[in-house]
N, C-alpha and C positions, 0 to 999 in steps of 0.2 A: 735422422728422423725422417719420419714417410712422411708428405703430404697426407692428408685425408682427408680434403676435398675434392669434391670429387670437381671434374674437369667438365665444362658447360657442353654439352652435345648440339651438335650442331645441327639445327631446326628449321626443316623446310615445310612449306607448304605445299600442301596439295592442291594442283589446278584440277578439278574436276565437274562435273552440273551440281554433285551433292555441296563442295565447300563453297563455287559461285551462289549457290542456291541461298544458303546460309550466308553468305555474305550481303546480298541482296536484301535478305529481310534486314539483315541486322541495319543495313543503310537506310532502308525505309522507315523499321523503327526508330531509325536515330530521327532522321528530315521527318515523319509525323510528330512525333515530341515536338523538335521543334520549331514546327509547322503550328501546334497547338500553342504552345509558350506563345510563339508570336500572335493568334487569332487572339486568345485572352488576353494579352499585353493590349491588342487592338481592340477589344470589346471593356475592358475597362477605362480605355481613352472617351471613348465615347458614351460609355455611362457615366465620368466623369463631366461632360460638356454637357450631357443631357442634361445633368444632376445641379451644373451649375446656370442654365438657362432658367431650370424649372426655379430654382432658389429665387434668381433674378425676376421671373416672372409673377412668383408669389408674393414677395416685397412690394410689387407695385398693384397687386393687387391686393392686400391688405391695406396699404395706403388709398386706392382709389375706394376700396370700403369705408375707410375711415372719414375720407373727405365727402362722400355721398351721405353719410350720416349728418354729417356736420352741416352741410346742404340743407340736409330734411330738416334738421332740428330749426335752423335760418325761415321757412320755408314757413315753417308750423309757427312760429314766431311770426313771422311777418303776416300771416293768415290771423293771429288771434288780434292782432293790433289794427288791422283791417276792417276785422268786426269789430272793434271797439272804436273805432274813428266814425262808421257808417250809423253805429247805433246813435254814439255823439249826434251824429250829423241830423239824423232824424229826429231827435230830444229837440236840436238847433233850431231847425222849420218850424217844429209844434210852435216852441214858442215867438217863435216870429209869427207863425200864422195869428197867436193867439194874442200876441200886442198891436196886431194890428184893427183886433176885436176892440170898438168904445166900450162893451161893456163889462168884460174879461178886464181890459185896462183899467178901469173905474174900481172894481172889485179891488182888483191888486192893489193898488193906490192906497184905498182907503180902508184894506187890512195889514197892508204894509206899516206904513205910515202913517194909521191914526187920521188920515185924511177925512173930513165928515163937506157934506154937499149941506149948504146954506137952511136954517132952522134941525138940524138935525145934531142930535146928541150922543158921543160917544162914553158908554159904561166900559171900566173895566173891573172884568169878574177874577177873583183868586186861580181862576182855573190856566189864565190867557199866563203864554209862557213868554211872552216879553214883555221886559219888566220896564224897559224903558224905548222910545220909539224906535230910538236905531239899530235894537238888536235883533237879530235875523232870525 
């Protein structure tokens, strides 16, 4: 029996400017690739870092939102109790100024409690809403 395969020839290269020529791009093609492989590899490193500061950064500023809210709310709170302490406080004076009135005091006294000044007579009419002295 014959062989019929056939026998490997034996294969040289040509050193010429044409195959150097081609050989040359073919190296640059290859080291651009991966020259780029690598700048991407590099450029998503660093979108990764940016991507994780910016994360970090928004976390604390959602939280510093949150707490400056919580401030204001404090803030407005404390503002509405402020005026209600000052109003108090002005009601306070009135009536200190006004007990320290003999005749505003006198009044009081003897609408309060039924108090009457000597020969004088107290009526009580259906209309008066306390029924007995000490009711307010």
């Amino acid at each position: 029996m014959a062989d019929t395969q056939p026998k490997p020839a034996k294969i040289e290269r040509l050193d010429n400017d044409y195959t150097r020529r081609l050989n040359r791009q073919h190296a640059a093609a290859h080291h651009t690739g991966w020259l780029r492989h690598r700048r991407i590899r590099r450029a998503l490193r660093i979108g990764a870092v940016f991507a994780v500061f910016a994360i970090i950064l928004g976390i604390q500023l959602v939280r510093t939102n949150a707490s400056l809210h919580t401030v204001n709310q404090q803030v407005a709170t404390s503002e509405r109790q402020l005026k209600q302490t000052k109003a108090d406080s002005q009601d306070l004076k009135l009536q200190i100024k006004q007990l320290n009135n003999k005749d505003y005091l006198g009044q009081l006294i003897r609408s309060k409690y039924y108090y009457s000044k000597s020969g004088e007579t107290i009526y009580s009419l259906p209309d008066d809403h306390a029924n007995d002295v000490t009711a307010k």
